[in-house]
VOGU-3710 file (C-alpha; in Angstrom, 3 decimals, decimal comma):
1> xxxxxxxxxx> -15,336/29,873/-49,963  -15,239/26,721/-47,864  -18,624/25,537/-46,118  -18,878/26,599/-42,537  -20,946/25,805/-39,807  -22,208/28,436/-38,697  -24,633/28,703/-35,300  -26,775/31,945/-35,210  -28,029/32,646/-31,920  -30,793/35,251/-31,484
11> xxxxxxxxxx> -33,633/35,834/-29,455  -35,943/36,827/-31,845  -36,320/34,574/-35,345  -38,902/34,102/-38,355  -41,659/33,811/-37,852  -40,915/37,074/-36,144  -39,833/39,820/-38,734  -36,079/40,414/-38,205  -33,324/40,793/-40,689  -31,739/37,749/-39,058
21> xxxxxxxxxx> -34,547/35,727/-40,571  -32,805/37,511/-44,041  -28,966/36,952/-43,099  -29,874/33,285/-41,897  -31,396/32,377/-45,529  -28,486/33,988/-46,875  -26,031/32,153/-45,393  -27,756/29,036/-46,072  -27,961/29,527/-49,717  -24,415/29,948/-50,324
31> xxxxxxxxxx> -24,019/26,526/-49,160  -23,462/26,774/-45,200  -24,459/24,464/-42,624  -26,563/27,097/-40,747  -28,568/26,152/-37,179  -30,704/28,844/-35,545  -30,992/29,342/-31,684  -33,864/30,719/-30,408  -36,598/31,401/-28,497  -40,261/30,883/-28,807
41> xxxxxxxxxx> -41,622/33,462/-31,187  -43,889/36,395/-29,088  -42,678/39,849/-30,622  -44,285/42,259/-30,948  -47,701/41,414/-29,609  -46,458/39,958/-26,639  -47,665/36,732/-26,391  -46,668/33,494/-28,413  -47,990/33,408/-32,243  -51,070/30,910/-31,988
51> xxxxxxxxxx> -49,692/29,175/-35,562  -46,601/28,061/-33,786  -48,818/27,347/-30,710  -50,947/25,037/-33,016  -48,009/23,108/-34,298  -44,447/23,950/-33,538  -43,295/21,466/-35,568  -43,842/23,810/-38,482  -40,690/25,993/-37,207  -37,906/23,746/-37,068
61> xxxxxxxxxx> -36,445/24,935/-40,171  -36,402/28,014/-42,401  -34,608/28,181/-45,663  -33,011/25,629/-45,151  -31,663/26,622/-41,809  -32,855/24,233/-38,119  -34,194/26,051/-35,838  -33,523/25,153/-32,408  -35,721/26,523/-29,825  -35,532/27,103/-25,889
71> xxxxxxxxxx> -38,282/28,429/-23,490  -39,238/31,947/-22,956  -41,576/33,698/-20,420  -43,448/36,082/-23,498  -43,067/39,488/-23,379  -46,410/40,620/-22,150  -47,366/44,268/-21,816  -45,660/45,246/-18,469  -42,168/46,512/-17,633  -41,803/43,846/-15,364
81> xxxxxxxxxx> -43,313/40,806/-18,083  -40,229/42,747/-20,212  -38,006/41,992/-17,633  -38,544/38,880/-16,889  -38,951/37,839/-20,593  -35,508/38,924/-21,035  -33,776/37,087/-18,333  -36,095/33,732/-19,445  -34,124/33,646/-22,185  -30,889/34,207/-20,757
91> xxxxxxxxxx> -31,438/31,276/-18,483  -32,600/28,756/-20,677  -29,967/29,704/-22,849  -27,654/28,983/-20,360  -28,913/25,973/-19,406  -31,155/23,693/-22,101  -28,698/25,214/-25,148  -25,682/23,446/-24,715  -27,657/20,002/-24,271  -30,038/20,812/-26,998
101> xxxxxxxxxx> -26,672/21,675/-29,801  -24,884/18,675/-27,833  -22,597/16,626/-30,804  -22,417/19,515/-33,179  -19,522/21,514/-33,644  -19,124/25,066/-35,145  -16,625/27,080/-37,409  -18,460/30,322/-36,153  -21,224/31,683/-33,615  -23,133/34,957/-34,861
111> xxxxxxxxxx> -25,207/36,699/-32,431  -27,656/39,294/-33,777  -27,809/41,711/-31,136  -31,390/43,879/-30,295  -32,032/44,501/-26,858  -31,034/43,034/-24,238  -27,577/42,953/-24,395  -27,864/39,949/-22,047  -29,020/37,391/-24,838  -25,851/37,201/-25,644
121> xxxxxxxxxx> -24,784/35,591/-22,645  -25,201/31,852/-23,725  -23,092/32,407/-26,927  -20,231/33,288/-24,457  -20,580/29,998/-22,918  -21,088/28,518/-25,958  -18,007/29,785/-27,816  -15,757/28,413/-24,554  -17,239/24,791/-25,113  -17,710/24,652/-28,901
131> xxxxxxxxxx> -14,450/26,480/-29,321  -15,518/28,436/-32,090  -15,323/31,846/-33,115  -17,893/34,860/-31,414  -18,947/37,197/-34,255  -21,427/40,170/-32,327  -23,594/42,156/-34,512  -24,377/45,117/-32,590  -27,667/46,815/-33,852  -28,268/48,344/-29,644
141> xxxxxxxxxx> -25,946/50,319/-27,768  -26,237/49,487/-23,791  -26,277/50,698/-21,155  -26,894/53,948/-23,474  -29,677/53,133/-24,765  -31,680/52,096/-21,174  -31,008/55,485/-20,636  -32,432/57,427/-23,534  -35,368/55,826/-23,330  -35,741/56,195/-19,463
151> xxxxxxxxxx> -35,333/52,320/-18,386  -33,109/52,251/-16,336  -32,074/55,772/-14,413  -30,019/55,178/-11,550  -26,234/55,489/-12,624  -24,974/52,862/-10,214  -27,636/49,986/-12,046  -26,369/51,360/-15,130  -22,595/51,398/-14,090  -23,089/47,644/-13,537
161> xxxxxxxxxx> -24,552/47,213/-16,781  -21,914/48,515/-18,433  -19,623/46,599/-16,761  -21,882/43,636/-18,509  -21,291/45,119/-21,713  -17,507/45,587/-20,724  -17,341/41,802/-20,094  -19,409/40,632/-23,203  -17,448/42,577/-25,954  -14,014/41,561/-24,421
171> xxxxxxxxxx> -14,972/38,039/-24,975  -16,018/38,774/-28,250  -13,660/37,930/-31,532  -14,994/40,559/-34,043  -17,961/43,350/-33,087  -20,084/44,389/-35,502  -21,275/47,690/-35,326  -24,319/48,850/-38,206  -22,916/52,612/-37,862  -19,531/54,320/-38,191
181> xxxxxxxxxx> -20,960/56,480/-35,133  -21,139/53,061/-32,786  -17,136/52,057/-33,574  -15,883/54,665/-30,694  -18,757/53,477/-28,267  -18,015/49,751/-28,223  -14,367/50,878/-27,940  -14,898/52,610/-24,648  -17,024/49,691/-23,461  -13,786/46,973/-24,333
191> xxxxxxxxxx> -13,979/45,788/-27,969  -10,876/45,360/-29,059  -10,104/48,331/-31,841  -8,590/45,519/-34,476  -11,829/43,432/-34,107  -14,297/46,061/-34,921  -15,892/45,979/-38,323  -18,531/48,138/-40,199  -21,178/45,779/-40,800  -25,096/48,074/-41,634
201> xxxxxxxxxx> -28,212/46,944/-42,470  -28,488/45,756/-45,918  -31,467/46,130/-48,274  -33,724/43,186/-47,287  -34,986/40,534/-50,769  -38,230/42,212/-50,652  -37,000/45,558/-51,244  -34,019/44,788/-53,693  -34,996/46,893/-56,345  -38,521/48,080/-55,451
211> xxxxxxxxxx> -37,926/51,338/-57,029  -38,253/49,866/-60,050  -41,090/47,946/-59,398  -43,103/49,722/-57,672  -45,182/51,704/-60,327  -46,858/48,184/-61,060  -47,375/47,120/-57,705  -51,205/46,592/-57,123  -51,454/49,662/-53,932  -52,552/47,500/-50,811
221> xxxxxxxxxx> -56,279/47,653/-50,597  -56,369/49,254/-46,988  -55,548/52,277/-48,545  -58,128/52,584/-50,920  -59,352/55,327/-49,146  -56,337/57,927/-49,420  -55,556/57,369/-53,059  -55,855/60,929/-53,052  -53,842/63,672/-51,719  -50,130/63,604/-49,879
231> xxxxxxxxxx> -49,336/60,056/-47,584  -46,501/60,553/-44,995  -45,682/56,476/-44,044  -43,989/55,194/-41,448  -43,498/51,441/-41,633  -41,827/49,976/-38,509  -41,926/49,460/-34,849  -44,158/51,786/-33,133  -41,761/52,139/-29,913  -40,699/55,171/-27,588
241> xxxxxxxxxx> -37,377/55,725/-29,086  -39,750/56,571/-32,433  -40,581/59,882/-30,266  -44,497/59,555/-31,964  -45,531/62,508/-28,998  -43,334/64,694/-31,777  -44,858/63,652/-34,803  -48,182/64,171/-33,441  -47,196/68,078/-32,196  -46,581/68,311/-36,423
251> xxxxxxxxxx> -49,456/66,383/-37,740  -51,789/69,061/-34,930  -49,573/72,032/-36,599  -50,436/70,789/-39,887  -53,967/70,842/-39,503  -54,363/73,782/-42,362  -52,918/71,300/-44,731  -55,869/68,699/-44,576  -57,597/67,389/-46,353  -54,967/66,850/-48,727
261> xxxxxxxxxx> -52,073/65,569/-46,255  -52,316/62,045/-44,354  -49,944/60,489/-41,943  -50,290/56,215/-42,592  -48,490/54,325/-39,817  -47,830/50,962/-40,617  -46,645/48,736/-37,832  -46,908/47,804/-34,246  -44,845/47,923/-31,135  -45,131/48,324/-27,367
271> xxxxxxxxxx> -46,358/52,319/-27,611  -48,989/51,537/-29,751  -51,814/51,848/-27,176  -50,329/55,301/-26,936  -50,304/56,595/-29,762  -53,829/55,352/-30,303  -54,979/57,022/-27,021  -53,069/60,147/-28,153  -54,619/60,497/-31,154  -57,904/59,801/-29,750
281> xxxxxxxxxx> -57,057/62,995/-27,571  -55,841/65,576/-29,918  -58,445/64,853/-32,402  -56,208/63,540/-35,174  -58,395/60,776/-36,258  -59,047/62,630/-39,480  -55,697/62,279/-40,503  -53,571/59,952/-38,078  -53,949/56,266/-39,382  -53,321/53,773/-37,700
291> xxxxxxxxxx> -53,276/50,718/-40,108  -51,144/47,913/-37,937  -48,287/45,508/-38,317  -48,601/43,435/-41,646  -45,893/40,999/-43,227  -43,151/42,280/-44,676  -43,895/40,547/-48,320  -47,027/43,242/-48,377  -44,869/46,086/-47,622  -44,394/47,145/-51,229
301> xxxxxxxxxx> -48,057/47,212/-51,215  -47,774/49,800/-48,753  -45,216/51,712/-50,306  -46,917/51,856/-53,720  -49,508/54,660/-51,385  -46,829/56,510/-49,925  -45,673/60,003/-51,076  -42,769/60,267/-48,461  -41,306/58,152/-45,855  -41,284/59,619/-42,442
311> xxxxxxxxxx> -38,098/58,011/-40,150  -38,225/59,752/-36,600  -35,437/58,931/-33,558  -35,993/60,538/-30,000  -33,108/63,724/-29,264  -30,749/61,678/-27,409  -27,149/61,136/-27,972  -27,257/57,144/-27,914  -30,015/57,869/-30,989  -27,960/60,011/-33,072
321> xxxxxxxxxx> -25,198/57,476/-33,531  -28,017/55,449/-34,979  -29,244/54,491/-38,436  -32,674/52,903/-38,368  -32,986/49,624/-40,062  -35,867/51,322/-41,993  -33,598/53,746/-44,177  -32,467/51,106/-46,058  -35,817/50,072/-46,930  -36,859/52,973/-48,143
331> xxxxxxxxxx> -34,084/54,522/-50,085  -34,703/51,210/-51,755  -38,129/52,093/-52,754  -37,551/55,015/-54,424  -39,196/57,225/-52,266  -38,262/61,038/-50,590  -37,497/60,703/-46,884  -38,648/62,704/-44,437  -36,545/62,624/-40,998  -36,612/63,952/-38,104
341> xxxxxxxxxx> -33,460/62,422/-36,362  -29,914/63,790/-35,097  -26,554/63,045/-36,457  -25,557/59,606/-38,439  -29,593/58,793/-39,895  -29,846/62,494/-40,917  -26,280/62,539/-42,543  -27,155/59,611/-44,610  -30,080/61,453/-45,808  -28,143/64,056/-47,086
351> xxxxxxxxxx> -25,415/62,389/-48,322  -27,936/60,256/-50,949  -29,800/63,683/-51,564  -32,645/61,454/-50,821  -34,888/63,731/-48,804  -35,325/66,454/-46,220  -33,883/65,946/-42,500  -34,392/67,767/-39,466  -33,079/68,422/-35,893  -34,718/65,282/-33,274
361> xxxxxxxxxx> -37,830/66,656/-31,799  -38,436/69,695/-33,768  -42,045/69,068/-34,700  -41,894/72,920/-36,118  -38,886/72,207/-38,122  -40,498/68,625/-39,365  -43,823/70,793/-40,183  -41,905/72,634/-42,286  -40,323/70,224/-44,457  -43,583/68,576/-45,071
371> xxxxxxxxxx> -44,749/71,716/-46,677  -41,686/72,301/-48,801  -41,399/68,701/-49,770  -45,412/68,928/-50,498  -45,097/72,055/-52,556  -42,123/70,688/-54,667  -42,763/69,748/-58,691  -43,504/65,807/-58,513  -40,622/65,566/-60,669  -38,038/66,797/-57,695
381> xxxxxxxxxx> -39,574/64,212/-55,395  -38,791/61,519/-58,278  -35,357/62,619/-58,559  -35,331/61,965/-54,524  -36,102/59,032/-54,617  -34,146/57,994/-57,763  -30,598/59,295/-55,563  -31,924/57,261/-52,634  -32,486/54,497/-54,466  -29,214/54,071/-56,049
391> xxxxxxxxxx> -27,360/55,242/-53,381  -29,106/51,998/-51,316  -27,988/49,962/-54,497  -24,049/51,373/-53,883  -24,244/51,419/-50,115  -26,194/48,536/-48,682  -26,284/45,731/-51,451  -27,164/42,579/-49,739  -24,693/40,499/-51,666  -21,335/42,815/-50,869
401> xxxxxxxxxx> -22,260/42,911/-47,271  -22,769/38,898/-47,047  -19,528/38,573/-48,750  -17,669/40,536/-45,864  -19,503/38,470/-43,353  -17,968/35,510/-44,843  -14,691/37,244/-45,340  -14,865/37,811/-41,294  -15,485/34,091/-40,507  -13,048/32,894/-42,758
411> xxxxxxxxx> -9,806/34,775/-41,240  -11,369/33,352/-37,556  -10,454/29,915/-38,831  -7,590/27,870/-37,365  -4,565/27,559/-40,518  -3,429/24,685/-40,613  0,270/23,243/-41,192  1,529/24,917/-43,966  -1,175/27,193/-44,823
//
């Protein structure tokens, strides 16, 4: 494979937990020139990490990537502080990014695509004056998704932004989508049907193999207290597509079940304060925890405490095109699953025989798989997690999926004479 250079351009970077951080390291240690544009790291607490604060000069490279940063208004609390963090980025993008990669040419741009849509925006006008191929890895559908999750309501606002999205993937030379279930959506929205390519979530370093590991992983000392009994995780962002107000109607109909059933919630997002509140209200403190966002290097720690994995998506047609990053993760770790999530998440489940799905929003329906999955021999819930696990090993190997990725810059190159 010849060396490329390849510019990655993505709002949110290490020291911010992405799986860009992951495909950035990648590329870099198969011998590619790899530069990293970005902002100023500030997710998911909303205001910029005090260590890069302190000394930025600590984050100019990352596995042997640069990193190449350009101002951003942090993204607060607020709808409007969202907002406006959003279009910060777009703008400095737009203006400080070609002068700050000024002199360096690339073989390839890939944009790692989260919400908004609009990041992507400076890669356009960097592909027209770097000439280089636009790669678009497509992990959030808009305008679909500002509408499942009740951002944006009015259909003219989101008739424009599809036109936005119309205008971005046109300009694009391969989308990415991380589910067979996007491939018809960013068709109707302009990618080109020939330039489309299944690219999902892979299973990140940390949880290559965990299944086998995790018997002798020391259990992280936060959970010293519910050694004992059944521990529903969930390890992720704590947002509003999660649909938490439905977990909590099952953990209140599963009262009966305590003390031996726990639900452990590892992570943080922007409905956190919610979900706090809310379990503050219904009482659940006894067996709602709450235990925060912690590096991903200690999630096997986390894991080794866990009887099932929970995975939960809002009902919402945008949602159950969708397979949460998080799947891969666990199926790695050997785990059952527990999901309550429509269409391509709760397919996958069942394909790898990995676990119990049911309908989006059905906290009855989720109550009841907790109690069959609960009452099941521990040796069923091993052979759960040993399907997931090698179905994760067949399905999202890190090192097939980075050889594609290649594959797809490669065939952008110019041929020369002869070739």
């Amino acid at each position: 494979m010849k060396r490329l250079r390849v510019l990655v351009l993505s709002q949110y970077f290490w020291p911010e937990d992405f799986r860009v951080n992951d495909l950035t390291a990648e590329l870099a240690a198969r011998g590619h020139e790899v530069t990293v544009l970005t902002g100023l790291p500030n997710y998911p607490g909303g205001e910029v990490y005090p260590a890069f604060r302190a000394n930025p000069g600590q984050f100019t490279s990352y596995a042997g990537a640069s990193v190449i940063r350009v101002p951003l208004l942090p993204r607060g609390k607020g709808r409007l502080q969202l907002v406006l963090n959003y279009l910060s980025f777009v703008i400095s993008g737009l203006l400080l990014a070609p002068w700050k990669l000024r002199g360096q040419q690339f073989d390839a741009i890939f944009v790692f695509q989260t919400s908004p849509i609009t990041s992507v925006l400076p890669a356009l006008l960097l592909r027209h004056l770097k000439r280089a191929p636009l790669l678009l890895w497509v992990l959030d559908l808009w305008p679909d998704t500002l509408a499942a999750v009740g951002v944006l309501t009015s259909p003219r606002a989101l008739g424009w932004v599809g036109q936005l999205v119309k205008f971005i993937y046109r300009r694009c030379d391969r989308v990415l989508v991380t589910s067979r279930g996007f491939v018809a959506n960013v068709r109707s929205h302009g990618a080109a049907p020939g330039g489309i390519r299944y690219f999902p979530n892979w299973t990140e370093r940390v949880f290559e193999g965990l299944a086998q590991r995790l018997p002798d992983t020391t259990p992280a000392p936060e959970l010293a207290a519910f050694a004992d009994g059944f521990n529903i995780m969930f390890a992720g962002n704590i947002g509003d597509a999660q649909d938490f107000p439905a977990v909590l109607d099952t953990a209140e109909l599963l009262r009966d079940e305590l003390p031996a059933l726990r639900w452990l919630i590892v992570g943080d997002g922007r409905a956190a304060e919610m979900l706090r509140s809310e379990v503050a209200r219904r009482q659940l403190d006894d067996c709602f925890v709450l235990l925060g966002r912690h590096p991903a290097e200690r999630m096997p720690s986390f894991f080794r405490g866990a009887s099932a994995m929970l995975v939960s998506l809002r009902r919402d047609p945008v949602f159950s095109l969708t397979i949460p990053g998080k799947v891969q993760s666990y199926l790695s770790a050997g785990l059952p699953l527990l999901g309550m999530l429509d269409g391509e998440g709760a397919r996958l489940i069942e394909q790898a025989g990995a676990g119990l799905a049911v309908p989006a929003g059905d906290a009855t329906a989720l109550a009841g798989a907790v109690r069959r999955i609960m009452a099941m021999p521990a040796a069923d819930r091993a052979a759960m997690g040993l399907r997931g696990s090698e179905y994760a090993a067949r399905e999202f190997g890190r090192a097939r999926l980075m050889t594609a990725l290649e594959g797809w810059m490669a065939e952008l190159q110019p041929r020369g004479p002869g070739a």
